[in-house]
C-alpha positions as CSV (number, residue, x, y, z in Angstrom):
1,X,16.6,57.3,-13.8
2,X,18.7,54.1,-14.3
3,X,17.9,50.6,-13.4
4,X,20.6,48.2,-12.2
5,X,21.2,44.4,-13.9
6,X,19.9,43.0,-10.3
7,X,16.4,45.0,-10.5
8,X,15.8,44.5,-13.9
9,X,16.6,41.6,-13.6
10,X,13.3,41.0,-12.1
11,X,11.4,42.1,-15.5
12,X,13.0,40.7,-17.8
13,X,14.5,37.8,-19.1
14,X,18.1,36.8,-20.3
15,X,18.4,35.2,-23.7
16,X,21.3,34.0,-25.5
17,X,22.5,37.0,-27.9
18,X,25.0,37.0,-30.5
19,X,25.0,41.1,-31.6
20,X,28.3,43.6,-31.7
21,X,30.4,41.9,-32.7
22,X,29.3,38.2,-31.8
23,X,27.0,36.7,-34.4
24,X,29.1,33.7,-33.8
25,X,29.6,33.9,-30.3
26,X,26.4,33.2,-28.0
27,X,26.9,35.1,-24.0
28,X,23.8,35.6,-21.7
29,X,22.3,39.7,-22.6
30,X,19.9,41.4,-20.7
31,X,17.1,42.7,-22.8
32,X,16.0,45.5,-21.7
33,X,12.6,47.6,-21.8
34,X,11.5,51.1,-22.4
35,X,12.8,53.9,-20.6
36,X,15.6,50.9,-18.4
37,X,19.6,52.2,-18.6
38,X,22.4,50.0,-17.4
39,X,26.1,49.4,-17.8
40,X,26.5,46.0,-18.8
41,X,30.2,44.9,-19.6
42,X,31.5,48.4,-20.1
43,X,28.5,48.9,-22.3
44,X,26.2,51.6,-21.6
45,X,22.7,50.7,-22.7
46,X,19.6,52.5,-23.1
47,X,15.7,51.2,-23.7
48,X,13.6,52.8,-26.2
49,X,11.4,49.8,-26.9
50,X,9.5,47.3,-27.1
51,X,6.4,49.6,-27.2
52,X,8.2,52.6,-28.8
53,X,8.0,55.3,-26.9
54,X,8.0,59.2,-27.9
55,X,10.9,60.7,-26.5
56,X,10.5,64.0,-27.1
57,X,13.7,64.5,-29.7
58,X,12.7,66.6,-33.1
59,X,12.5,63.2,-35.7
60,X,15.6,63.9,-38.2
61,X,17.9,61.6,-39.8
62,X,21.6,62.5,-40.9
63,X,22.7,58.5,-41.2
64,X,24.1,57.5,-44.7
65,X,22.9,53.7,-44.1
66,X,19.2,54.9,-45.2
67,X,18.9,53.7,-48.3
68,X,15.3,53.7,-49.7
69,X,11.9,54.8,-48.4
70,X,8.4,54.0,-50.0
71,X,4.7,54.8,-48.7
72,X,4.9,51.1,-47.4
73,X,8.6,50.8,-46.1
74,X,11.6,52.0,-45.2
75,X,15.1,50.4,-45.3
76,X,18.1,50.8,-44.0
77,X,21.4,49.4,-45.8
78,X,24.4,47.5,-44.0
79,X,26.8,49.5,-46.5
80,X,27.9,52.8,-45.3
81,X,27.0,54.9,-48.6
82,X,29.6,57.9,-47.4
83,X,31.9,58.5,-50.3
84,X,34.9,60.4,-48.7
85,X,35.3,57.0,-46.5
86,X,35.2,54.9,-49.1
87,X,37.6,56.9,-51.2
88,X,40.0,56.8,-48.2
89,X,39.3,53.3,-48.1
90,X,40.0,52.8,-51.7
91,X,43.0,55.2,-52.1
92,X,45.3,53.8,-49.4
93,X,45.0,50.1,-50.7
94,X,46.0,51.3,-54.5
95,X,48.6,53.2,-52.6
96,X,50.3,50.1,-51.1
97,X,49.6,48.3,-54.3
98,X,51.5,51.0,-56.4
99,X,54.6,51.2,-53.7
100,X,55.8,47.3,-53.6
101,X,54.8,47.1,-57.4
102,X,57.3,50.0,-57.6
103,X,59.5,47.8,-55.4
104,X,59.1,44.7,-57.8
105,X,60.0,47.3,-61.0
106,X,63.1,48.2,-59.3
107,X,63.9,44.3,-58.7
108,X,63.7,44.0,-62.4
109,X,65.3,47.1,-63.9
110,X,68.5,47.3,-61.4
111,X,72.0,48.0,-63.0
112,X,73.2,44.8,-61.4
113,X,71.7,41.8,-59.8
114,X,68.1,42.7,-61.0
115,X,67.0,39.5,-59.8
116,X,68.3,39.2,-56.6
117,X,65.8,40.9,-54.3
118,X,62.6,39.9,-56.2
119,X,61.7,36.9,-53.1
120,X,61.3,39.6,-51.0
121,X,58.9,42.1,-52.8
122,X,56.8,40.0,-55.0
123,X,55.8,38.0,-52.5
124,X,54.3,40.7,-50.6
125,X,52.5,42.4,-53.6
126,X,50.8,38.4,-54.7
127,X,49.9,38.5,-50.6
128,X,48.5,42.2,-50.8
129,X,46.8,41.6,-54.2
130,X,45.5,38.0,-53.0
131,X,43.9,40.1,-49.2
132,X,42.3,42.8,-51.1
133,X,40.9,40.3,-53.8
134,X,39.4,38.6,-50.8
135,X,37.9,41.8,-49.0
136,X,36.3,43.1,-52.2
137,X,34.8,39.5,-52.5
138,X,33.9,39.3,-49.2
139,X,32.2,42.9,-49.7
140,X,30.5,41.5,-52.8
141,X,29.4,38.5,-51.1
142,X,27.6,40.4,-48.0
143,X,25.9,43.1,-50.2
144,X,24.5,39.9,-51.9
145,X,23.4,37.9,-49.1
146,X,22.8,40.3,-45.9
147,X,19.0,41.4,-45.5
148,X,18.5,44.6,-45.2
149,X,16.7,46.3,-42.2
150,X,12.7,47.2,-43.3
151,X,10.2,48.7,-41.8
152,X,6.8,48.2,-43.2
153,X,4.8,51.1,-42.0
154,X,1.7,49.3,-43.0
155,X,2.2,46.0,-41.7
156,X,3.9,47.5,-38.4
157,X,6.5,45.2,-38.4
158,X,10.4,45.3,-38.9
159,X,12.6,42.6,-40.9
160,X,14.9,41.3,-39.3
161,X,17.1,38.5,-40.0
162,X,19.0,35.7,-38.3
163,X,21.6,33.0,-40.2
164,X,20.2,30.0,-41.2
165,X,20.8,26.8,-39.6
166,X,23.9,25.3,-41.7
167,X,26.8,27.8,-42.1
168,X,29.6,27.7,-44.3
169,X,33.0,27.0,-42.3
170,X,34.7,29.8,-40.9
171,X,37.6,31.2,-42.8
172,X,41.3,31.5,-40.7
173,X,41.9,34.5,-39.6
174,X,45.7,35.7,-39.9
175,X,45.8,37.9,-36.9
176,X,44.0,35.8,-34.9
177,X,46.8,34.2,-33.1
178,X,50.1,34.4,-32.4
179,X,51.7,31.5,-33.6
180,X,50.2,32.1,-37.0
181,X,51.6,35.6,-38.0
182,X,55.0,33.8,-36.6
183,X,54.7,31.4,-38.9
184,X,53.2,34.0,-41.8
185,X,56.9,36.2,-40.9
186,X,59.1,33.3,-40.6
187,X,57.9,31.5,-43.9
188,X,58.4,35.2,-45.4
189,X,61.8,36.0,-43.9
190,X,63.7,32.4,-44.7
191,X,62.5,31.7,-48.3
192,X,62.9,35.3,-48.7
193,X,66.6,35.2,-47.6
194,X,67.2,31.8,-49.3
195,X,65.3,33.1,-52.7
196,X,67.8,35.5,-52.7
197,X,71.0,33.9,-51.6
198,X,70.0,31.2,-54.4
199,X,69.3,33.8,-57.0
200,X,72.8,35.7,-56.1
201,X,74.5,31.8,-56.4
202,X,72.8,31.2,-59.9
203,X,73.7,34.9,-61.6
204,X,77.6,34.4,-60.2
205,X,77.6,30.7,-62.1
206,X,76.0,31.4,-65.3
207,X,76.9,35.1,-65.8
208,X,79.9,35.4,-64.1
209,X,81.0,32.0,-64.5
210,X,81.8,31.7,-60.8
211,X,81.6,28.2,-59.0
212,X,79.5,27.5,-56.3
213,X,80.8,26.1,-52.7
214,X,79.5,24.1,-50.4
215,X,78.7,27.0,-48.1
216,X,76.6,28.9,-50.4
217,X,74.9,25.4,-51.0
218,X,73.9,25.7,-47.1
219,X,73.1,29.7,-47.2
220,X,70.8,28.6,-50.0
221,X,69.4,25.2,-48.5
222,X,68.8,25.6,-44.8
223,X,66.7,28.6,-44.7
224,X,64.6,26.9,-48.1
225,X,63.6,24.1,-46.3
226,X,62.8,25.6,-42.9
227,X,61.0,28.3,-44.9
228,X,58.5,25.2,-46.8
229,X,58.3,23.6,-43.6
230,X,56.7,27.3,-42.1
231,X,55.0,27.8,-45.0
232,X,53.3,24.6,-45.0
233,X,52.1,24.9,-41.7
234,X,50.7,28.1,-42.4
235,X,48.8,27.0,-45.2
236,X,47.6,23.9,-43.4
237,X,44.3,25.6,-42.2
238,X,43.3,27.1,-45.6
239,X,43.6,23.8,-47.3
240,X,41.5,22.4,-44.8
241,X,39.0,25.6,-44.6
242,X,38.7,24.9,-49.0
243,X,37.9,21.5,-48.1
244,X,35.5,22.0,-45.8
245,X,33.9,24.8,-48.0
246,X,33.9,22.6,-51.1
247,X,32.0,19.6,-49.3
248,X,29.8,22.3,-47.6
249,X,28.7,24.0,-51.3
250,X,28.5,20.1,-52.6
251,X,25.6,20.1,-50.0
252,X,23.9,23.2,-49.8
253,X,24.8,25.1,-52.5
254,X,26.5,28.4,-52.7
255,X,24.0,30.3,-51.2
256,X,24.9,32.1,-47.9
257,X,21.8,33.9,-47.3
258,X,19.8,34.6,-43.9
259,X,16.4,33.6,-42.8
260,X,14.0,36.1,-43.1
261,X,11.9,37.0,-39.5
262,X,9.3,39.5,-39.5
263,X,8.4,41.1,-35.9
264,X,5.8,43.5,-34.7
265,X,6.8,46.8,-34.4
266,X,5.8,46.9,-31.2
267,X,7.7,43.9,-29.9
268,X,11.1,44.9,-31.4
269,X,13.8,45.7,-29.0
270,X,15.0,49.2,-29.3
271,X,18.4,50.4,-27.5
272,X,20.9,52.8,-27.8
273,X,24.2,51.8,-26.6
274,X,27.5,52.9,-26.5
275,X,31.0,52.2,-25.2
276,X,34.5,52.9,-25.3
277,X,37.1,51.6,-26.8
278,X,41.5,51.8,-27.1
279,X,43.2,52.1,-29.9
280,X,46.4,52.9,-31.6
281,X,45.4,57.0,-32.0
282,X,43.9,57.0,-28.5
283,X,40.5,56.4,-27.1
284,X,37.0,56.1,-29.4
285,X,33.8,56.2,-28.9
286,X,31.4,53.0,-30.0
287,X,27.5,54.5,-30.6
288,X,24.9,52.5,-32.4
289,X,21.0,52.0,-32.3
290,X,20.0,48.2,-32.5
291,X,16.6,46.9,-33.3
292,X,16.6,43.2,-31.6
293,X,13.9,40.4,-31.3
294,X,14.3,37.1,-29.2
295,X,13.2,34.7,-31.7
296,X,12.2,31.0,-30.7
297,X,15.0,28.4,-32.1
298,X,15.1,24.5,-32.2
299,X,14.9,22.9,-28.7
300,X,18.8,22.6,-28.3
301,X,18.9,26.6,-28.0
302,X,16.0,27.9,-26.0
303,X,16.2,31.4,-27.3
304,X,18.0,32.8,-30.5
305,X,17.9,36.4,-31.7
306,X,18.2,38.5,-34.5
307,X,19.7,41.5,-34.0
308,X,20.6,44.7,-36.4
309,X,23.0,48.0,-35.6
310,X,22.8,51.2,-37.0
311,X,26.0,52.9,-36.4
312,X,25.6,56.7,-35.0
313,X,28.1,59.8,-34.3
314,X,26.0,60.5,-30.5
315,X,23.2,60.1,-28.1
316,X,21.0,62.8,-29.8
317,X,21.3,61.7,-33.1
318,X,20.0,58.2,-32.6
319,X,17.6,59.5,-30.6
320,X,16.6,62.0,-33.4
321,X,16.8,58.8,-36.1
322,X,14.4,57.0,-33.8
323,X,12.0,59.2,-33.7
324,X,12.2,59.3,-37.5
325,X,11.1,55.8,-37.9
326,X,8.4,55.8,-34.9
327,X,6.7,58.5,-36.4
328,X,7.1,57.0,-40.1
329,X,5.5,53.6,-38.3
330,X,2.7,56.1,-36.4
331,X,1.3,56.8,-39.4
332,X,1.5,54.0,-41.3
333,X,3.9,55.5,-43.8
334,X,0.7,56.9,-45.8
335,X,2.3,60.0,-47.0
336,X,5.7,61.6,-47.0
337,X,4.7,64.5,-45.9
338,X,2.9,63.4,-43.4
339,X,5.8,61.2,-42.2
340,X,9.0,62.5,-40.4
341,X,10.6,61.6,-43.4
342,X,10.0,65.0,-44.9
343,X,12.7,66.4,-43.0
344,X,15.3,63.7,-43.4
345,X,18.3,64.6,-45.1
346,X,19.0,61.8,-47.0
347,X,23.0,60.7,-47.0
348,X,24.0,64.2,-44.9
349,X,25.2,65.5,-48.4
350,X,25.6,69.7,-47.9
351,X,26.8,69.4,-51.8
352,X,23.0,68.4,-53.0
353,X,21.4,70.7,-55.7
354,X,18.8,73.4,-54.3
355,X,16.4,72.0,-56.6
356,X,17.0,68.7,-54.9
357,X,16.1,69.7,-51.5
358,X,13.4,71.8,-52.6
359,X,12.0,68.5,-53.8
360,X,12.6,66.6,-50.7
361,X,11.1,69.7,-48.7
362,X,7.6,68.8,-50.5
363,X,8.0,65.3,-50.1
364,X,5.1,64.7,-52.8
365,X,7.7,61.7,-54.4
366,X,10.2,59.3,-53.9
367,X,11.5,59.6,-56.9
368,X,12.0,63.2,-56.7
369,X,13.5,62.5,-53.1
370,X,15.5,59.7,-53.6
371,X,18.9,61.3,-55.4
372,X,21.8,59.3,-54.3
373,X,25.0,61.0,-54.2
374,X,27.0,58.3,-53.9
375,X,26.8,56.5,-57.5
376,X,28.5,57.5,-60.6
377,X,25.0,59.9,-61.5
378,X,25.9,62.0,-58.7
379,X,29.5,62.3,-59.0
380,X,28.1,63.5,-62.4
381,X,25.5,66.2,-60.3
382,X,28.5,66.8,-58.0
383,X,30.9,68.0,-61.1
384,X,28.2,70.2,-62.1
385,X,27.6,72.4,-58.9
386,X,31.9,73.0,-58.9
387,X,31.4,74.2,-62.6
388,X,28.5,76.0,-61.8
389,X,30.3,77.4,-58.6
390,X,33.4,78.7,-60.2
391,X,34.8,77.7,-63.5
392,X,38.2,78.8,-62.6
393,X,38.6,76.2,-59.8
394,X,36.8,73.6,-61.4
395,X,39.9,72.4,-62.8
396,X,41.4,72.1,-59.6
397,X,38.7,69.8,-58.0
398,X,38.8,67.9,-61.5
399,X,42.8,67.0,-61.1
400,X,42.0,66.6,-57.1
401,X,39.5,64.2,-57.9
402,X,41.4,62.9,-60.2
403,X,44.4,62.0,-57.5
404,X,42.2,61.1,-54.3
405,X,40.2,58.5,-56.8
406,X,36.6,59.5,-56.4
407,X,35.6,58.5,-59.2
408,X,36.8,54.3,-58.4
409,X,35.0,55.4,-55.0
410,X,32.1,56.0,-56.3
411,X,31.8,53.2,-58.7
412,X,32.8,51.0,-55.5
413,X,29.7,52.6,-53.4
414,X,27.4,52.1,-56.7
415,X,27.7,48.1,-56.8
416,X,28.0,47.9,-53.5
417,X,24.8,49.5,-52.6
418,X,23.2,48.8,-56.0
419,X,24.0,46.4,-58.0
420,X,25.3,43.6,-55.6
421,X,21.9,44.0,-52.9
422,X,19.6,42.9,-56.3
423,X,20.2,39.6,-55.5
424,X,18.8,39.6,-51.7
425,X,16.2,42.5,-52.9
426,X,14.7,39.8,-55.9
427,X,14.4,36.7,-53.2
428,X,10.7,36.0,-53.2
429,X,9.7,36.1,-49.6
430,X,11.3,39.6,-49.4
431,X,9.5,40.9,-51.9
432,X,6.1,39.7,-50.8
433,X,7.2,41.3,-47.5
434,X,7.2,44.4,-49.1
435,X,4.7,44.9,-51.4
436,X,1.7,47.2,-50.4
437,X,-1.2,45.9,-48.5
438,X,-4.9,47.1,-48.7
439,X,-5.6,49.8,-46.3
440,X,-8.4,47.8,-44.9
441,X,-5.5,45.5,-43.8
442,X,-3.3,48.1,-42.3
443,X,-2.0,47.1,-38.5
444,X,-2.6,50.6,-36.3
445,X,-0.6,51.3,-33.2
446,X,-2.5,49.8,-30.0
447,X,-4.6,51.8,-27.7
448,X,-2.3,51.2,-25.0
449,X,0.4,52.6,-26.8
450,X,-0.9,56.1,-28.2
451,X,-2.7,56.2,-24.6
452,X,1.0,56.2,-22.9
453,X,2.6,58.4,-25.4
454,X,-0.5,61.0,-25.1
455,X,0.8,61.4,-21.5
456,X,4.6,62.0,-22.8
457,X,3.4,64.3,-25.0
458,X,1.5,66.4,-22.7
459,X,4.7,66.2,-20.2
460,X,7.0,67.2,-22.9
461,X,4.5,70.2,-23.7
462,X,5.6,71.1,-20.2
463,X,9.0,71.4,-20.8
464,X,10.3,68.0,-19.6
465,X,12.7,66.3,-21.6
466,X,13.1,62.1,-21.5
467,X,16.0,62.4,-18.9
468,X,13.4,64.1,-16.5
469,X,12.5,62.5,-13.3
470,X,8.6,62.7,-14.2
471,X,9.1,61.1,-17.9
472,X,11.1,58.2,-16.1
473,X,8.5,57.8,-13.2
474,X,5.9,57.2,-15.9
475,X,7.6,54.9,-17.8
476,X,8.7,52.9,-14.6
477,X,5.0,52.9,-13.8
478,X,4.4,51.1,-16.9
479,X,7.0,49.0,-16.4
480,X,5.7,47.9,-13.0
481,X,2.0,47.4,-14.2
482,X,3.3,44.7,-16.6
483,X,5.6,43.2,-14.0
């Protein structure tokens, strides 16, 4: 049933990987083939490709990253289209905003010294606004720039991508070390403490008419300048990191894009993996499926690859979501409802409109399929079913809405998934990847191929399931004949 590193070592080869979390960061990966498990670095990996295999799991797909489907292809979005996330995700950070704006108000409106503790609050709301400036451009800049993951059913290939050769610098990170978040707290702490023993010195001699001594000079001074001198060093690496970034646009423009690389569907890497992971709430569970191709790179890197992720919630599921895009690729994506796309459930929304899924049931159109719950149009649809479930409570949901800021999350999800991704959709060689192709041009699935999954079919007819010894003997068989 599983295959040890050592063995498989024997039948495949190592290349130098960068997916996870470590586009950056190049370490030696086995790739594995179908049917191979292994633990590799607390990792527990599974091989459904290359050569796509049926494994016998009903083809369903619950994920909210599928985005669009055609009769030619199928895509799958880097932006997790799930609204109550994203309204999470947009109500604490206008929480924290409102509480140290609060704090700042109450700076300015005390009864006495209403100055005096303003160096310690509106700093932190100009850092908070300045991070979550930067995250929502950093959003906006991925949705812009990050392919997509395709599947052209006709061509029977998958788009991948890979970055491109020259890459801008590399942003500091704040956490990364520590040193830095010393420095962040002590520039914070001392010109916080000296703003405020200098704005305490300045209201007692102009308003109170009070002199100022030699030790409130110091009080003031001393933690002033060691607070600049932190500060500056903090800093340091951003000023460096804009340089570096301006010469770097001066060259190359502003364009962060990735190369495009098209691979046979066949040839993909297919796994599932998952691991484990600590954190503060306890132990959680990392599950994705990843679509992977070794790519050939310049002759200082033998091997490169590009690598995609789709997250998922268990073992089934992307086993269920695999079989939704094998079958979709099996028949050449020719006809909805020919497809295993007829039963996909399109974002896992249990609020959609009957009509709605008696549309997707037929499959007969896209467009009649393709509803998106996540823009403003179906917070629209979505106010309509609680009015048309009970006018009485309507009001409730309206004022709950209202609080939790669905709306804002919405609007969020709509330019991130929309709006932004026009930029990347409208770049020429993507869209010549994806138009339609005569039918006299379509790629089929190999003879091998149907020949092999012919014999799982018949074995799961029989009641075996892929974790049976029989299913596994088969595909280590066909391991072995290619060895």
């Amino acid at each position: 049933m599983s295959a040890s590193l050592s063995s498989a070592d024997k039948n495949n080869s190592e290349v130098n990987t960068s997916y996870g979390e470590g586009k950056a960061e190049q370490q030696r990966v086995l790739m594995l083939t179908s049917g191979e498990t292994v633990e590799h670095k607390g990792t527990i990996r599974i091989g459904l490709g290359p050569k796509p295999v049926n494994t016998g799991r009903e083809p369903v797909s619950v994920t909210h990253f599928l985005s669009q489907y055609t009769p030619q292809f199928i895509e799958f979005s880097q932006v997790n289209a799930s609204v109550p996330i994203m309204q999470l995700f947009v109500w604490m950070r206008v929480s924290i905003l409102c509480m140290f704006f609060y704090g700042v108000y109450w700076s300015l409106t005390a009864a006495k010294y209403s100055l005096v503790s303003l160096p310690l609050t509106l700093p932190v709301l100009l850092a908070l606004c300045f991070w979550f400036w930067h995250e929502q451009k950093d959003l906006a800049q991925e949705s812009a720039s990050v392919l997509p993951l395709r599947f052209h059913g006709q061509r029977q290939a998958v788009m991948l991508s890979r970055l491109k050769q020259f890459q801008p610098p590399k942003r500091p990170q704040v956490w990364d070390k520590d040193s830095t978040v010393a420095l962040m707290f002590a520039s914070y702490l001392l010109l916080g403490v000296g703003g405020v023993f200098l704005l305490s010195s300045l209201y007692r001699y102009f308003i109170e008419a009070k002199s100022i001594g030699l030790d409130e000079v110091l009080w003031c001074g001393l933690p002033l300048i060691l607070g600049s001198f932190a500060c500056y060093k903090f800093i340091k690496p951003w000023r460096v990191y804009w340089r570096q970034l301006k010469v770097y646009q001066a060259e190359h423009g502003k364009d962060e894009g990735e190369e495009l690389v098209s691979v046979p569907w066949e040839q993909v890497r297919v796994e599932y993996q998952s691991s484990s992971l600590m954190n503060l709430w306890g132990g959680t569970s990392m599950q994705k499926l990843v679509f992977s191709a070794p790519i050939m790179a310049d002759k200082a890197v033998e091997y490169n690859i590009a690598a995609v992720a789709i997250p998922v919630h268990s073992r089934d599921e992307a086993f269920s979501l695999y079989e939704t895009i094998r079958q979709y690729m099996l028949t050449n994506g020719r006809s909805m409802s020919e497809s295993a796309l007829s039963k996909t459930k399109v974002n896992n929304d249990k609020s959609a409109d009957s009509e709605h899924n008696a549309d997707s049931e037929q499959g007969a159109n896209s467009e009649q399929r393709a509803q998106p719950t996540y823009n403003r149009e179906g917070y629209k649809r979505h106010l309509a079913k609680r009015w048309k479930q009970s006018p009485v409570m309507y009001v409730f949901w309206r004022l709950w809405y209202w609080l939790t800021l669905r709306y804002l999350a919405h609007v969020m999800l709509e330019y991130q998934h929309d709006v932004y991704p026009k930029k990347v959709r409208n770049r020429g060689d993507i869209k010549a990847w994806s138009v339609a192709i005569p039918e006299s041009e379509w790629q089929t699935t190999s003879v091998e191929l149907m020949a092999l999954n012919d014999k799982l079919e018949s074995l799961y007819a029989q009641g075996y399931s892929w974790e049976s010894e029989a299913v596994q003997d088969l595909l280590a068989k066909q391991r072995n004949s290619k060895a």
